[in-house]
C-alpha positions as a Markdown table, in Angstrom:
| # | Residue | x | y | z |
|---|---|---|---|---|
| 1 | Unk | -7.2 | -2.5 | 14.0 |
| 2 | Unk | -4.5 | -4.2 | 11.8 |
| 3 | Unk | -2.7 | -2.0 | 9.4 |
| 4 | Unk | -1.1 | -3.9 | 6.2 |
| 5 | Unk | 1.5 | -2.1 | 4.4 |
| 6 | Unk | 4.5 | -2.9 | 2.1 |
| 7 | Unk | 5.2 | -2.5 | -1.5 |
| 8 | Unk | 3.1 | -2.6 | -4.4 |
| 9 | Unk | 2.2 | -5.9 | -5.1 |
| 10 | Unk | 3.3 | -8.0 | -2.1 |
| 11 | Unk | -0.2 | -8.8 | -1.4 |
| 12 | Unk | -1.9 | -6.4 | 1.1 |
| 13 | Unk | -5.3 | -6.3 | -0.7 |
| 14 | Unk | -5.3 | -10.0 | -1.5 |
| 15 | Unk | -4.4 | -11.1 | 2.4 |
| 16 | Unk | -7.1 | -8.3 | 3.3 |
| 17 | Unk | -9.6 | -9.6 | 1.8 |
| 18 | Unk | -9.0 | -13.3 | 2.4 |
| 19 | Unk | -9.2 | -11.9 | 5.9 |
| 20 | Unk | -12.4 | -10.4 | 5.5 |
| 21 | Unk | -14.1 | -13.5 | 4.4 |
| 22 | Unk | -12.7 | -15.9 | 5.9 |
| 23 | Unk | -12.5 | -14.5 | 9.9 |
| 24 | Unk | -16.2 | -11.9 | 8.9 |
| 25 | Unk | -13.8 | -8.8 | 10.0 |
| 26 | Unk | -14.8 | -5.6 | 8.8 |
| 27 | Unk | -12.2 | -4.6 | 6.1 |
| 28 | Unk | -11.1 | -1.9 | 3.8 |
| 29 | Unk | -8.5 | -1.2 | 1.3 |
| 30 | Unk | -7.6 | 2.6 | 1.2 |
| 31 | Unk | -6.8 | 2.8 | -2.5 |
| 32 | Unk | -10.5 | 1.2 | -3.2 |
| 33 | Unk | -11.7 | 3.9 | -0.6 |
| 34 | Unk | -10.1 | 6.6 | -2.8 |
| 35 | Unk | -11.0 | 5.6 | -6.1 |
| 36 | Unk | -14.7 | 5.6 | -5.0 |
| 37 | Unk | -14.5 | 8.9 | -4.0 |
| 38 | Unk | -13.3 | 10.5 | -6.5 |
| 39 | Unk | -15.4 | 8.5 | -9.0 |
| 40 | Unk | -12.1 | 6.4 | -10.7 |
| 41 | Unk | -11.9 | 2.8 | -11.4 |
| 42 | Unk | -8.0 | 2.8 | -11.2 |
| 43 | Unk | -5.9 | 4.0 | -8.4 |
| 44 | Unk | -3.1 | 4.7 | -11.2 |
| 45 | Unk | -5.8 | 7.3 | -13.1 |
| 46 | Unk | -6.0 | 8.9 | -9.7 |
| 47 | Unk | -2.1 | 8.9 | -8.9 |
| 48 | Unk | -1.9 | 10.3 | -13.0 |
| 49 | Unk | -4.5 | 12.9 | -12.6 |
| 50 | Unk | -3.9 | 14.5 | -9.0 |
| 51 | Unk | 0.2 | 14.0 | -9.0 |
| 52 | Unk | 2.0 | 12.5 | -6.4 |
| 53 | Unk | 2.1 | 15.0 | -3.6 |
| 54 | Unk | -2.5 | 16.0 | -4.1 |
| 55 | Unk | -2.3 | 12.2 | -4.3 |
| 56 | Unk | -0.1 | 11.5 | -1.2 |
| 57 | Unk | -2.2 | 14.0 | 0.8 |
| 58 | Unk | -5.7 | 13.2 | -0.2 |
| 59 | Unk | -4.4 | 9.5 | 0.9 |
| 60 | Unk | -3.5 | 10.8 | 4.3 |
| 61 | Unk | -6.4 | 12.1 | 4.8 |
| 62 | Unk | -8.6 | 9.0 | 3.5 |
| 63 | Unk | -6.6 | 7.1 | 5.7 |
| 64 | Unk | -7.3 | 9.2 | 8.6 |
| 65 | Unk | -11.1 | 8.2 | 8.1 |
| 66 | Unk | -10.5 | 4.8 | 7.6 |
| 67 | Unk | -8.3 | 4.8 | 11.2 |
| 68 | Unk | -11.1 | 6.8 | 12.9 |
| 69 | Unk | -13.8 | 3.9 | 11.4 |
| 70 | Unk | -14.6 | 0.4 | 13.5 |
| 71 | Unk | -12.3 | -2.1 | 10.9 |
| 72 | Unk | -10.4 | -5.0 | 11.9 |
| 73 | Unk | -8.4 | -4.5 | 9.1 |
| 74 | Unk | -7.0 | -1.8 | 7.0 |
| 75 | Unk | -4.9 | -2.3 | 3.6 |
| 76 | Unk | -2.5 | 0.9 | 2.5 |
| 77 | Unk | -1.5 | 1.7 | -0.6 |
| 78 | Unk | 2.1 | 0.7 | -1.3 |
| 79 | Unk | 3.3 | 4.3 | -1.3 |
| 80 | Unk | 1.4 | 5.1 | 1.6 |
| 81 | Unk | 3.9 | 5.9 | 3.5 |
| 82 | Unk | 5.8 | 8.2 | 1.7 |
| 83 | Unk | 3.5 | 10.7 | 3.3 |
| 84 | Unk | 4.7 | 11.8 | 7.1 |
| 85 | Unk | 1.1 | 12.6 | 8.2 |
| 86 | Unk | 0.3 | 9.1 | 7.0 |
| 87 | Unk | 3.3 | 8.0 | 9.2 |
| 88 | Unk | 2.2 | 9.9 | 12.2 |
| 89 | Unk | -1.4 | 9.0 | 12.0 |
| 90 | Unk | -0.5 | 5.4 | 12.3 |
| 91 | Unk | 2.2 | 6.2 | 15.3 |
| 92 | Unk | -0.4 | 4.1 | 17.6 |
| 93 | Unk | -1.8 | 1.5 | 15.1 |
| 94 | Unk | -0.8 | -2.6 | 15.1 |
| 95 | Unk | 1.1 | -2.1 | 11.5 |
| 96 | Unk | 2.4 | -5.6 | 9.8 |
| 97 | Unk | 4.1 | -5.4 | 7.0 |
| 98 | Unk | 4.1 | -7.7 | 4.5 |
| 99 | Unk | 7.4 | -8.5 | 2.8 |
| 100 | Unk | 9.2 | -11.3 | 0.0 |
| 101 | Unk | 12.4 | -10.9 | -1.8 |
| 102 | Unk | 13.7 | -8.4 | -4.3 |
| 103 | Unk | 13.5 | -11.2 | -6.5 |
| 104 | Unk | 10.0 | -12.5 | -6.1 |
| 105 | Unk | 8.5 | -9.5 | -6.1 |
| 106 | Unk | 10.4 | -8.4 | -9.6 |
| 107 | Unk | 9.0 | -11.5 | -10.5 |
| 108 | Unk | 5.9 | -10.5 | -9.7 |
| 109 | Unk | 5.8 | -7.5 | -11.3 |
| 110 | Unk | 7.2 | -8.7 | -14.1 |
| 111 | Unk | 4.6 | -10.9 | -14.6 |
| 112 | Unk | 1.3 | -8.3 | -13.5 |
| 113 | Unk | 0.6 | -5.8 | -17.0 |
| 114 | Unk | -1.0 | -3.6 | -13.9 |
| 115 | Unk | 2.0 | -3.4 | -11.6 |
| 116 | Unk | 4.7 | -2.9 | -14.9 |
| 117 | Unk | 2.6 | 0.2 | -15.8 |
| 118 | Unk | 4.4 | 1.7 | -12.3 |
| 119 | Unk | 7.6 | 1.0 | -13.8 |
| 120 | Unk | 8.8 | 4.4 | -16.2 |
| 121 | Unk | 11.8 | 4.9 | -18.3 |
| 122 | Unk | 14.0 | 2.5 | -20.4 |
| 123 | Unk | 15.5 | 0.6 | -17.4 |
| 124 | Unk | 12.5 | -1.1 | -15.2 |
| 125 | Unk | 14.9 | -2.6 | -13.1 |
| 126 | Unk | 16.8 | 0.7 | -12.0 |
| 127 | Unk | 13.3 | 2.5 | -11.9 |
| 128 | Unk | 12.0 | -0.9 | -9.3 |
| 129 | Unk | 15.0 | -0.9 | -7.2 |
| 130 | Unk | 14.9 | 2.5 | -7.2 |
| 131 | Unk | 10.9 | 2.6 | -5.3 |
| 132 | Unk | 11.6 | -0.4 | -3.3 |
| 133 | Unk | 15.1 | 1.5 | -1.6 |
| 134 | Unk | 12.4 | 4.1 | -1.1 |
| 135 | Unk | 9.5 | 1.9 | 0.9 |
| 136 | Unk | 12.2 | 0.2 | 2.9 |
| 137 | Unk | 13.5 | 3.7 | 4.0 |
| 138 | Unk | 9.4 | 4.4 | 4.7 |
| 139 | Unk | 8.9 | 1.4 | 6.3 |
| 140 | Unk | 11.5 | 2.2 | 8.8 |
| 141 | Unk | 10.3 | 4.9 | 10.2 |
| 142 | Unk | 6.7 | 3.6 | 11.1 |
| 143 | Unk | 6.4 | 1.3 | 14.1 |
| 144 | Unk | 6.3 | -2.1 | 13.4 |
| 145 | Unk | 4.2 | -4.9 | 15.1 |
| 146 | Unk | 5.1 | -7.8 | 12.8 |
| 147 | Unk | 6.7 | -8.5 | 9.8 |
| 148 | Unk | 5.3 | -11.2 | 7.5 |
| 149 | Unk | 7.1 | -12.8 | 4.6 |
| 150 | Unk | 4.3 | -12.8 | 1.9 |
| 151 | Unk | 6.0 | -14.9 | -0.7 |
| 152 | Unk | 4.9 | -18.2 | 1.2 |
């Protein structure tokens, strides 16, 4: 199974999917997975309404389920790895991580109503640096099988 992780945004879901359609792999994304089970159309509701560290677990666990099904492909959530069990339980998984610039993806953001909603306080842009300092630290301490620069 292939593991996709990296920021918010980058592209997991998208490249996931294109995936699943294109190559008939068996795909799923885990923040799809956990909005359906707890009956939310919006992973940021969920995020809103459990708080970070219920929401961190409760996506440990879902991805736990996930790694344990018969996918090809499995697309994380872009905080995802903030969690160690979620670190550990991908300790023997093919994890690719799908990367682009500092500026691309602030453009990118900039330019997704969805993605800016992640963005609190009066400075966005010390409050994005800010979670991308903190995947890049997460990143680093899952193995890596290959990185791919998404912005092409």
């Amino acid at each position: 199974m292939m593991v996709l992780v990296g920021p918010k945004g980058v592209g997991k879901t998208t490249l996931g999917q294109y995936m699943a359609q294109h190559y008939d792999w068996r795909w799923q994304d885990t923040d799809q997975v956990m909005c359906d089970r707890l009956d939310i159309g919006d992973i940021r509701d969920a995020y809103q309404q459990l708080g970070e560290q219920a929401f961190r677990l409760l996506e440990s666990e879902v991805i736990g389920t996930c790694l344990a099904k018969d996918l090809d492909i499995l697309t994380l959530g872009g905080g995802a790895l903030a969690c160690a069990a979620t670190r550990q339980r991908l300790h023997h998984h093919c994890c690719v991580v799908l990367s682009m610039t500092t500026h691309q993806l602030w453009q990118r953001w900039q330019n997704n109503s969805r993605l800016r909603t992640w963005l609190p306080g009066p400075q966005p842009w010390i409050s994005f640096n800010a979670y991308l300092v903190k995947r890049q630290h997460d990143v680093a301490s899952v193995q890596v099988s290959l990185t791919l620069d998404a912005s092409k």
